[in-house]
Backbone bond lengths (Angstrom), bond angles and torsions (degrees), N, CA, C in turn:
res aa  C-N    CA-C-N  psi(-1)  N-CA   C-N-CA  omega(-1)  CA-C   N-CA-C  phi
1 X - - - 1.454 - - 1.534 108.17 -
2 X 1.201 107.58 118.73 1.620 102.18 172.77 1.847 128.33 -85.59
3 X 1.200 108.48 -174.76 1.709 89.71 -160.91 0.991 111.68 -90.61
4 X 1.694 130.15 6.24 1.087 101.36 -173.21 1.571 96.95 -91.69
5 X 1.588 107.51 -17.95 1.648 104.04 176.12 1.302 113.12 -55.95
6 X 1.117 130.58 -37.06 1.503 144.72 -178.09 1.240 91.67 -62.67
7 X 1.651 142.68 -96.14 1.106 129.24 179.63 1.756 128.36 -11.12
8 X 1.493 94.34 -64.42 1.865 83.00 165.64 1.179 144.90 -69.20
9 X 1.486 101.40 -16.67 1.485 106.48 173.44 2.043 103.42 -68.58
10 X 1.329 93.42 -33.23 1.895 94.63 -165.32 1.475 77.88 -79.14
11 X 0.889 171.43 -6.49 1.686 152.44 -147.53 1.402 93.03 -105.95
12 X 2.050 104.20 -55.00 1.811 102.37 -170.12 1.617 105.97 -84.62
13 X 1.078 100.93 13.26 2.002 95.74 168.16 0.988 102.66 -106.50
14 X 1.427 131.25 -17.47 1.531 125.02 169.83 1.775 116.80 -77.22
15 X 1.266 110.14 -49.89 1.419 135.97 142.91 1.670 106.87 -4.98
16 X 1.063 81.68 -79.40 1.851 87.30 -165.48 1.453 97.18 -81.45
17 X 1.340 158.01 -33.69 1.335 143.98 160.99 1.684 102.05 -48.72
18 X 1.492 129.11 -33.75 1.327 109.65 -170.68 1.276 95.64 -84.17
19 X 1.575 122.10 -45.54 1.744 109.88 176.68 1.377 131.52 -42.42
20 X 1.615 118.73 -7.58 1.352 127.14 -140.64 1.994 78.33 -119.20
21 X 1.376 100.91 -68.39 1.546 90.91 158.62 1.732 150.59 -29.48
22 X 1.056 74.73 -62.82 1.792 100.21 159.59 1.112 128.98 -46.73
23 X 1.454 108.17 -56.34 1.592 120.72 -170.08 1.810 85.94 -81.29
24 X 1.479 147.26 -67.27 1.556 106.00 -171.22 1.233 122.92 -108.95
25 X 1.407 106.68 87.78 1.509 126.67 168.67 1.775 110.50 24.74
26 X 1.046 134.40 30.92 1.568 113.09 -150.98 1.690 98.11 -89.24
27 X 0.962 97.27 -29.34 1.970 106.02 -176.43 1.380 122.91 -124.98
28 X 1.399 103.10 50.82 1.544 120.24 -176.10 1.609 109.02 -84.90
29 X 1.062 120.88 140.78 1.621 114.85 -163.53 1.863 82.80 -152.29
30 X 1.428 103.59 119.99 1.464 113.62 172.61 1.185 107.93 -131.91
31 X 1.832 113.07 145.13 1.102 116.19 169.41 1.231 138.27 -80.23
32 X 1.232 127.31 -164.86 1.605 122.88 -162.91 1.495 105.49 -83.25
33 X 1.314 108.53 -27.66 1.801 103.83 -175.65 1.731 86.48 -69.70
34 X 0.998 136.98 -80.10 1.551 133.58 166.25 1.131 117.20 -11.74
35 X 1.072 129.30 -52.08 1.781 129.74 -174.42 1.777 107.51 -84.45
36 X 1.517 117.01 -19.21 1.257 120.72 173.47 1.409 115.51 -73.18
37 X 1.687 117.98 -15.21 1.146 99.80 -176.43 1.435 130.75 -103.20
38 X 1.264 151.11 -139.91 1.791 118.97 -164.82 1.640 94.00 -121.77
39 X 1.455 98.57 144.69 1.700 111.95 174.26 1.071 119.59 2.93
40 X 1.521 106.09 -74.60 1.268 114.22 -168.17 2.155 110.57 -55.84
41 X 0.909 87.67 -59.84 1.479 84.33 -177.80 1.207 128.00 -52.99
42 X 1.386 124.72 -27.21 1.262 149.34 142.39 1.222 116.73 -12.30
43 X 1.686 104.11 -83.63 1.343 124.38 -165.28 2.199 96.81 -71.46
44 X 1.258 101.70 -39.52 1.900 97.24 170.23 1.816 118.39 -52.19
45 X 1.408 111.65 -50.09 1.605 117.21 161.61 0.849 84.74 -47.69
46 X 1.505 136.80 -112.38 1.657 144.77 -116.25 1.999 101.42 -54.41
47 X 1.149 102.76 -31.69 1.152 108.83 -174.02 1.691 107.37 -70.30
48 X 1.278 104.44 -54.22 1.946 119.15 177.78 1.246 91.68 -33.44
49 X 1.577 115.63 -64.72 1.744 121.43 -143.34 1.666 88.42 -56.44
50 X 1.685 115.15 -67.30 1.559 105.64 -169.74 1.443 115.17 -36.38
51 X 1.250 111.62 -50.53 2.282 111.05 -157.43 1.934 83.94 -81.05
52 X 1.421 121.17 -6.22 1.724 98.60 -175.69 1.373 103.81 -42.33
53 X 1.495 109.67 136.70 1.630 110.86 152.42 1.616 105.50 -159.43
54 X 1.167 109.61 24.89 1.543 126.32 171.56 1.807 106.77 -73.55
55 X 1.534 114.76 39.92 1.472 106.74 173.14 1.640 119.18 -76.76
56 X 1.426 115.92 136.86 1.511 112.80 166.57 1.119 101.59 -125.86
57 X 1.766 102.78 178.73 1.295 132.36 175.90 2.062 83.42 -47.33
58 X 1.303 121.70 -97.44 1.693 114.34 -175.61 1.334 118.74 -22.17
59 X 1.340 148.38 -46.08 0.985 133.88 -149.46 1.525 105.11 -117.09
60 X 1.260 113.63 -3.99 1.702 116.69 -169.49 1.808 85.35 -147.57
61 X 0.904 114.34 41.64 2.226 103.45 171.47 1.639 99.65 -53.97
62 X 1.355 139.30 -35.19 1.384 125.14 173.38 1.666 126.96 -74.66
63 X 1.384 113.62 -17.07 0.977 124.36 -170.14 1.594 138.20 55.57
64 X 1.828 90.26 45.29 1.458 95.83 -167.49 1.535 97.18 -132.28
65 X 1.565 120.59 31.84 1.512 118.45 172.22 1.656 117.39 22.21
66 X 1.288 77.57 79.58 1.601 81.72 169.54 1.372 107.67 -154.36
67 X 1.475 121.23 28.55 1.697 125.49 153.22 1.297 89.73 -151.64
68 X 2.064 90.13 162.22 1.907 110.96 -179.38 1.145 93.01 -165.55
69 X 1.752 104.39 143.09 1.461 91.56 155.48 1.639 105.49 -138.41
70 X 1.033 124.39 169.58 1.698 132.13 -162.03 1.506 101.76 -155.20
71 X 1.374 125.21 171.29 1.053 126.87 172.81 1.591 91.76 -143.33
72 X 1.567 104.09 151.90 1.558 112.06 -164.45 1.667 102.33 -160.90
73 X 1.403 122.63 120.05 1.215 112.04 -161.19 1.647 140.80 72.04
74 X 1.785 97.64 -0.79 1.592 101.34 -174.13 1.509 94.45 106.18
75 X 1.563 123.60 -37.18 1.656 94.75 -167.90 1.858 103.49 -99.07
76 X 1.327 80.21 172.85 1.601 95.39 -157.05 1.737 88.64 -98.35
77 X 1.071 118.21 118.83 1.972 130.98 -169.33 1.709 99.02 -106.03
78 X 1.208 104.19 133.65 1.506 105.33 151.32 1.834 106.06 -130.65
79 X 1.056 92.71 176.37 1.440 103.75 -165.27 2.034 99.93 -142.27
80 X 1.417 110.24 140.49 1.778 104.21 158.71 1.310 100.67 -175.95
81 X 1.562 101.05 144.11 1.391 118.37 -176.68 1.527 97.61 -88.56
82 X 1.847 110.60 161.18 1.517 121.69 172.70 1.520 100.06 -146.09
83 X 1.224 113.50 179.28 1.520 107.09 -165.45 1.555 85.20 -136.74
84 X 1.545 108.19 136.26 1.665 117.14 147.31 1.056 105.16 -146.65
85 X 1.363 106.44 176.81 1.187 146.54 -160.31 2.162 92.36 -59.99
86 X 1.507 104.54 165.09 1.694 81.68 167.80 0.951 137.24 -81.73
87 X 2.171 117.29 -15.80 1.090 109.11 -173.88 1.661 80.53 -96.47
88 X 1.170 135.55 61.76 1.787 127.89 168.28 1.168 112.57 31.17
89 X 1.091 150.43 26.67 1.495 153.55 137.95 1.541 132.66 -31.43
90 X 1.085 87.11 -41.93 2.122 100.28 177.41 1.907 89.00 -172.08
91 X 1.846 97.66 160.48 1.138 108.92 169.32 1.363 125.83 -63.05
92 X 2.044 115.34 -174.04 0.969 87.65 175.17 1.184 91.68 -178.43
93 X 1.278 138.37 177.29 1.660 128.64 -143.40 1.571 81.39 -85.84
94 X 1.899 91.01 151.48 1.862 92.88 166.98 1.551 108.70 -77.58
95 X 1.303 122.13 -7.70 1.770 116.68 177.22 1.253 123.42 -76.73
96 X 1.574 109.86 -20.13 1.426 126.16 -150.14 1.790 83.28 -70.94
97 X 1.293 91.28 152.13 1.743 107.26 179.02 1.836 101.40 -70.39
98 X 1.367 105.67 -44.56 1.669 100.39 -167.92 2.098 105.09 -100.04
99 X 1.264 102.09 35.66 1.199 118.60 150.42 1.499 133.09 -59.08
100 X 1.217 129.39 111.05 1.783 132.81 173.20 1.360 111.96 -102.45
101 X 0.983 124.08 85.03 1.398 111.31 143.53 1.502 135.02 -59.25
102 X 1.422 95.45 136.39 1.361 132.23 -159.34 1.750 110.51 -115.68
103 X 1.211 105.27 74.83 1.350 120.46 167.27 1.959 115.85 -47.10
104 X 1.219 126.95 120.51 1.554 116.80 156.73 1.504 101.50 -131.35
105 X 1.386 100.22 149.20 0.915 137.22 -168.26 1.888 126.78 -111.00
106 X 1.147 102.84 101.90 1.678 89.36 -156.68 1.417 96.32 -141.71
107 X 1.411 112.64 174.77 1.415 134.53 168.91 1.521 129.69 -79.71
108 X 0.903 125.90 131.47 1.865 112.30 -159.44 1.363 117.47 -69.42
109 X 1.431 115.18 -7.52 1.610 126.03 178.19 1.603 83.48 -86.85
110 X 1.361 140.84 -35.32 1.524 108.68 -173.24 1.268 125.81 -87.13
111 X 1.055 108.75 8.94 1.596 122.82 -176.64 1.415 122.27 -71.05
């Protein structure tokens, strides 16, 4: 098997652990420009991030879905997963079994 096959196979196992994340909100962490803005829009982001599946060559070149960005209401959203440890202490491979991803959720001016 050569590496770049190896690479894709680890890309769509990372892939689908972030889709699996993603899709139920469990570790969504948004910031204050996000939390400043009203219910409704709120609950429309949080909602975008789950149905995201607008990945390209630009926004996903690794192919392991783990950034997006959308605009919803006028504001401009980004989204990206990170990996730690479980008690969040230090990072930690996205394969590793006792891996958490840590979804945030923010505005593209806070980035």
């Amino acid at each position: 098997m050569d590496t770049e096959t190896i690479a894709n196979e680890t890309s769509a196992k990372i892939a689908a652990l972030n889709d699996a994340a993603r899709s139920n909100a469990a570790n969504y962490m948004a910031t204050r420009g996000i939390m400043s803005l009203d219910e409704v829009t709120i609950s429309e982001i949080f909602v975008a991030v789950q149905d995201f599946s607008k990945f390209t060559e630009d926004n996903d070149p690794y192919g392991e879905h783990d950034f997006g960005s959308f605009t919803v209401a006028g504001n401009k959203v980004s989204w990206k997963i990170d990996y730690y440890t479980q008690d969040l202490s230090s990072g930690c491979d996205p394969l590793d079994l006792g891996c958490r991803r840590v979804l945030t959720i923010m505005l593209a001016e806070e980035y």
